[in-house]
GUTI-307117 format. One line per 2 residues: number of its first residue (from 1); for each residue x, z, y of N, C-alpha, C. Coordinates in steps of 0.05 Angstrom, whole numbers, plus 5000, padded with zeros to 4 digits. Example, Ala and Ser with C-alpha at 12.3 -4.5 7.8 and 13.67 -1.06 7.14 Angstrom:
<recs>
1> 5264/5156/4886/5246/5156/4910/5264/5156/4934 | 5257/5142/4955/5273/5143/4979/5258/5157/5001
</recs>
This chain:
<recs>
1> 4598/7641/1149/4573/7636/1135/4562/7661/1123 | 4539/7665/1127/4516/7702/1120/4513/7692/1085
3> 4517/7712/1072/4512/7711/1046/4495/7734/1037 | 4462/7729/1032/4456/7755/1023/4458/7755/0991
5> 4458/7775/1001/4455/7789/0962/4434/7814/0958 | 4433/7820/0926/4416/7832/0918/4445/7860/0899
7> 4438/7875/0898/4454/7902/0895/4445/7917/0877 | 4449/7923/0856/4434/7940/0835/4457/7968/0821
9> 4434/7987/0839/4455/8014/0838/4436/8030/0819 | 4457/8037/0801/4444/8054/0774/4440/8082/0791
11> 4415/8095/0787/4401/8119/0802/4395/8136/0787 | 4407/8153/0790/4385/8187/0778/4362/8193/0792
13> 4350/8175/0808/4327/8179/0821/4311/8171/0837 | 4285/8163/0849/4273/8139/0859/4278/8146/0891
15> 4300/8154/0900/4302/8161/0931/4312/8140/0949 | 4318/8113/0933/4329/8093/0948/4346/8101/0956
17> 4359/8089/0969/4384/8092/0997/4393/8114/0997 | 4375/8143/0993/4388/8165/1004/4388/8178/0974
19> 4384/8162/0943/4386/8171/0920/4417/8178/0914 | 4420/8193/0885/4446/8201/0874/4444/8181/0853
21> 4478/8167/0851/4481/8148/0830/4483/8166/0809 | 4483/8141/0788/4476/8146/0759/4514/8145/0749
23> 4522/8167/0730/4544/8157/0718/4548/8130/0694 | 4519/8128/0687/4525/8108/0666/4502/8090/0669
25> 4505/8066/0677/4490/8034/0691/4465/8034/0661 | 4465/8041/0637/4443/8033/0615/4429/8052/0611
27> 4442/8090/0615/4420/8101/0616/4415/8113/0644 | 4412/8105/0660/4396/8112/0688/4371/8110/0685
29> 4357/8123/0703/4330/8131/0702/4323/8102/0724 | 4339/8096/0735/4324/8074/0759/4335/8063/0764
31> 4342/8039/0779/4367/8023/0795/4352/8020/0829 | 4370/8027/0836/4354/8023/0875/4367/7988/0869
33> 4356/7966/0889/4360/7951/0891/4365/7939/0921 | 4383/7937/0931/4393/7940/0955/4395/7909/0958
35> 4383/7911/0985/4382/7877/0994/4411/7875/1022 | 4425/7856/1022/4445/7851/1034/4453/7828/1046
37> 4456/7823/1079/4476/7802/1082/4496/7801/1097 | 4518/7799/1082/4548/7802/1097/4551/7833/1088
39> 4544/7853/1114/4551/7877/1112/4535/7890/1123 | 4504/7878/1124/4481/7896/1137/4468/7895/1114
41> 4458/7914/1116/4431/7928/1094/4412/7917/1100 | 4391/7901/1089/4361/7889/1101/4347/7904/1089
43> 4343/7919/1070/4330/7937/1053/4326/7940/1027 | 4315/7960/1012/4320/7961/0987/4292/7971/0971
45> 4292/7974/0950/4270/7982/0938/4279/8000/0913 | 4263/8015/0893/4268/8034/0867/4265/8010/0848
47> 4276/8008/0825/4249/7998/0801/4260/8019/0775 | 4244/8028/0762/4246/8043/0733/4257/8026/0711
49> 4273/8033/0707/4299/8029/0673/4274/8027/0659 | 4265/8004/0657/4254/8000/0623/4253/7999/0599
51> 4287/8002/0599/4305/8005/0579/4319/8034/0571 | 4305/8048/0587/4326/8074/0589/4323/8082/0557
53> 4332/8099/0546/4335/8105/0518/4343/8083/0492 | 4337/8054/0506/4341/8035/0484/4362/8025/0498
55> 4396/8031/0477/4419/8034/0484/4430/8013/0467 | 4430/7987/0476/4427/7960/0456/4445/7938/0475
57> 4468/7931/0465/4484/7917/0489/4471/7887/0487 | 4485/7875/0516/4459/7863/0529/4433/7857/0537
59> 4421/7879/0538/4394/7883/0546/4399/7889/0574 | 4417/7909/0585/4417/7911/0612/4429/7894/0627
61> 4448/7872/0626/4464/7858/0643/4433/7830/0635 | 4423/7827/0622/4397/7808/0621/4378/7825/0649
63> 4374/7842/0636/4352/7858/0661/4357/7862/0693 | 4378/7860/0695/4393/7859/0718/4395/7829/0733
65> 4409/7814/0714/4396/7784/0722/4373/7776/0730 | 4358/7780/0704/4324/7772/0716/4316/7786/0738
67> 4328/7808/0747/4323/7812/0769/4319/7809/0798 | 4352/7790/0798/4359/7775/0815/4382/7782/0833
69> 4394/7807/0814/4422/7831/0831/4440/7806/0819 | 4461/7799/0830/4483/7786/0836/4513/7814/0838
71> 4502/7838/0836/4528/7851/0843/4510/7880/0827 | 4531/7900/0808/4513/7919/0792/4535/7943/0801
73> 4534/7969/0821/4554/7995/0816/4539/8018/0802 | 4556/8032/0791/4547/8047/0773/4575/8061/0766
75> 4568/8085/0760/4578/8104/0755/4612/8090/0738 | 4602/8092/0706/4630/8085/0701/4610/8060/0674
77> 4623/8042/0659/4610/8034/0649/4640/8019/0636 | 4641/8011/0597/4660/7998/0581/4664/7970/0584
79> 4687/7955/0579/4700/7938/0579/4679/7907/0575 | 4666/7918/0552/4646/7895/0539/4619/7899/0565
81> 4613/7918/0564/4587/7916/0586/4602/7896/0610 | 4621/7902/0618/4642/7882/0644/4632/7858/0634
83> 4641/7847/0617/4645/7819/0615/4616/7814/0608 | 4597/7825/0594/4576/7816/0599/4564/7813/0622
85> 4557/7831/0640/4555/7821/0669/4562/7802/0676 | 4599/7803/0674/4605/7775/0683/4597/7746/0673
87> 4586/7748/0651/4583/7726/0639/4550/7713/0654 | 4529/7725/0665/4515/7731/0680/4508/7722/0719
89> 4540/7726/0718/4545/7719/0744/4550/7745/0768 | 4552/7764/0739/4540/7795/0762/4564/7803/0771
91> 4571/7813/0791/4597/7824/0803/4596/7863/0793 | 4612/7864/0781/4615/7895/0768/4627/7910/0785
93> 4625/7939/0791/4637/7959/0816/4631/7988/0804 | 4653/8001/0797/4648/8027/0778/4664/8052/0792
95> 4660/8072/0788/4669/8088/0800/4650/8104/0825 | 4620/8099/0820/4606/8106/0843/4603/8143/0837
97> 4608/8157/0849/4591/8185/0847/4587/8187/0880 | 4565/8180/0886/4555/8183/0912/4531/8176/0922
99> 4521/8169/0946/4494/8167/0951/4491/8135/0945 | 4472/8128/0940/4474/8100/0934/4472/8074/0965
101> 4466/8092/0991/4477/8083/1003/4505/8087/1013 | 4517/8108/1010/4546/8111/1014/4561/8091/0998
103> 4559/8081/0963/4571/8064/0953/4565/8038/0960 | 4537/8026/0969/4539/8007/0976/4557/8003/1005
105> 4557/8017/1020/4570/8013/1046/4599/8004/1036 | 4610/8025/1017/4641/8029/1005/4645/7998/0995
107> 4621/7987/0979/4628/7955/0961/4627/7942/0981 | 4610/7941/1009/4612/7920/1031/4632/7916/1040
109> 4653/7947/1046/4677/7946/1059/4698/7934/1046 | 4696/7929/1023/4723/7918/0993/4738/7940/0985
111> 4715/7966/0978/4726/7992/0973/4716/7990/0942 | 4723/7982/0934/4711/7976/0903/4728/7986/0884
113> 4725/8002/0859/4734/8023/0851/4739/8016/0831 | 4768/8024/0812/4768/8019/0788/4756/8023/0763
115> 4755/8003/0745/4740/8013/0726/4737/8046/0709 | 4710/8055/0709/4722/8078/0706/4691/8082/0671
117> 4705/8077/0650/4690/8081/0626/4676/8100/0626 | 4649/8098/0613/4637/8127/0608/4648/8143/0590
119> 4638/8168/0601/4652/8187/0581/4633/8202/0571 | 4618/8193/0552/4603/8193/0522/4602/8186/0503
121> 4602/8193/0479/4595/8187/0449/4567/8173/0451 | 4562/8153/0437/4541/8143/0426/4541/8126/0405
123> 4517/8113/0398/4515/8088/0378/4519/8063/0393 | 4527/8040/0386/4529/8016/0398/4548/8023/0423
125> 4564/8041/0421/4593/8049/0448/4590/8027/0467 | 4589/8033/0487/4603/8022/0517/4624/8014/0506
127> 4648/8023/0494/4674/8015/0493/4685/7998/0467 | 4657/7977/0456/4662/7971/0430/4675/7944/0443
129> 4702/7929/0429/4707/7913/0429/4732/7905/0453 | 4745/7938/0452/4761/7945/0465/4786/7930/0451
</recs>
């Protein structure tokens, strides 16, 4: 049975498919949104972080939903962001440094990467509630 899905890859840039991921899923400049079923690409689109600078947990695993992504990779991203997602329905995949179609190909295959935290200081931490 074909299962599509919707794919939301944190981007440093509006290049789609042939963009560089983002190391950290809340401040990315964009998410490509990759449309999928099974293991073929049907296509994807840019949209702009509306949130970028406002670093406020749960605002992005909401924005991601309303979106309609079912699956979020991104660079590296904390423990609490995880479960928020999951709580969402969203399937989490960390560890991307690559093209954002290279990582999606990697999540199609069940090459899915361990969690890998950001490595930044901020307010409201990725890693609160560790």
């Amino acid at each position: 049975m074909s299962e599509e899905r919707l794919i939301a890859v944190a981007a440093e840039d509006d290049h789609g498919l042939g963009g560089k991921t983002s190391s950290h899923f809340g401040r990315c400049p964009f998410y490509a949104l990759v449309t999928v079923n099974d293991d073929t690409v049907l296509g994807s689109r840019v949209v702009a972080n509306p949130h970028l600078g406002l670093h406020r947990p749960g605002v992005m695993p909401r924005f991601i939903h309303d979106l309609g992504a079912n699956v979020i990779i991104a660079g590296g991203m904390g423990p609490r962001a995880i479960d928020m997602f999951h709580s969402f329905g969203i399937d989490v995949a960390t560890g991307a440094t690559d093209t954002v179609a290279r990582v999606v190909a990697a999540y199609l295959r069940g090459e899915r990467q361990a969690v890998v935290p950001c490595a930044h200081a901020h307010s409201n931490s990725c890693h609160e509630g560790r």
